[in-house]
N, C-alpha and C positions, 0 to 999 in steps of 0.2 A: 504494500500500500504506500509505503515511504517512498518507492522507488518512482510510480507512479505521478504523486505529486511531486515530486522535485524533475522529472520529466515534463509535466506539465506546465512547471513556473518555469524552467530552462524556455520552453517554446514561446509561451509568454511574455517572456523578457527578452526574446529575440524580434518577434515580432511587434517590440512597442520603439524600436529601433527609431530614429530622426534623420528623415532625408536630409542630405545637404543643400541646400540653397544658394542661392546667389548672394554676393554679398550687398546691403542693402543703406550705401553711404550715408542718406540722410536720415534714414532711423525713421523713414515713413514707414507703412505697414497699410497696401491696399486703398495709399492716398492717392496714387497717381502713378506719376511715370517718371524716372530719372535718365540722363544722358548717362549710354555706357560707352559711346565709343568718342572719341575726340574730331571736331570737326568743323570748318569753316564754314557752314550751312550748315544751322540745327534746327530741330523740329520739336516745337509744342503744343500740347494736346489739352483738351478741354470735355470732357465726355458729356455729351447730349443725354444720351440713355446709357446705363450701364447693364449690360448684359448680366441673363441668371444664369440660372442651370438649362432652363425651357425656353429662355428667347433670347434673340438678336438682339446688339446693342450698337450705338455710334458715337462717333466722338467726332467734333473738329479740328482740325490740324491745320498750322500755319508754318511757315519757313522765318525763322530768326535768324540774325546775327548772335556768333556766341559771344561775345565782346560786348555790345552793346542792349543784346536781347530786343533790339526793334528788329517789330516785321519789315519781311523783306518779299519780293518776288522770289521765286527759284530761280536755279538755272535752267537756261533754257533746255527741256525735253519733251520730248515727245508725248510721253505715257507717266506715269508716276502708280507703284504699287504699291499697294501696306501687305505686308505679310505676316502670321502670325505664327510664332514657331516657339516654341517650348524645348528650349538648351536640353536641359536635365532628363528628358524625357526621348528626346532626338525626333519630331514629329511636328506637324503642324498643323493648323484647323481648316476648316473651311474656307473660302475665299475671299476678301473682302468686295466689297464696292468700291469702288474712288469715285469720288462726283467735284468739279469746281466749282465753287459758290462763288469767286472773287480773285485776283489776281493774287496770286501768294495765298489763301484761304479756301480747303478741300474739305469735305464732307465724307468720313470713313462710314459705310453702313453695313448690314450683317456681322458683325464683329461676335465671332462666339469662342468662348473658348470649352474645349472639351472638360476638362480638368484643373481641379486646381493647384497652384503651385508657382513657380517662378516661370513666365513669358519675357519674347523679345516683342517687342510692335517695330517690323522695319521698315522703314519709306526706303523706297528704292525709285531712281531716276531714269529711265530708259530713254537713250537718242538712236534712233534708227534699230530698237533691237538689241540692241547692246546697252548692259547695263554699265551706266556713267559715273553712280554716285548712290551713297547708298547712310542710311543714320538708324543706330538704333535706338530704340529708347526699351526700357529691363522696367518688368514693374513683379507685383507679386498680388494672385488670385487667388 
């Protein structure tokens, strides 16, 4: 019977285990979005609706300067994607929308994420096909 339970708390104590995560600079937690990669064109978001477990959700995004933080135009491209991908997991969601409301100001829609945990949101730039330019932004769901 001893053996039993101390099998049983072995399994239990293995499976109470803590993913690793991304590391999470400013100590937010499911506020938002921080910059992970460094870059002369950044991207900030503003979420419209945030997505559940059962629905779609959108945010709007704008092109900054990281020096200044005033919005900017992009650079010129053709296409602009978000993509949403999950490091820790190595997978991605669904597709998003892109829509332009304004020059330098997009419109993200269907935004789901499958699971929760640490996500990238990446704006990626395409000119002819060829991706140009790329930002991510790390949050945690």
């Amino acid at each position: 019977m001893f053996r039993l339970f101390l099998l049983i708390g072995f399994f239990l104590f293995c499976a109470c285990a803590r993913p690793v995560y991304l590391e999470n600079p400013t100590g937010q937690t499911n506020a938002g979005a921080q910059e992970k990669s460094k870059c002369t064109t950044c991207v900030q978001m503003l979420w419209e609706q945030r997505p559940t477990e059962t629905t779609f959700g959108s945010f709007i995004f704008s092109f900054v300067d990281s020096d200044t933080r005033a919005s900017i135009v992009p650079p010129k491209a053709d296409s602009i994607k978000v993509v949403l991908w999950m490091p820790s997991m190595g997978h991605g969601s669904s597709p998003v929308t892109v829509e332009k409301l304004s020059d330098g100001v997009f419109r993200a829609s269907r935004v789901f994420f499958s699971m929760g945990g640490d996500w990238d949101v990446r704006f990626q730039l395409f000119t002819n096909g060829e991706k140009t330019d790329e930002t991510t932004l790390s949050l945690i769901w």
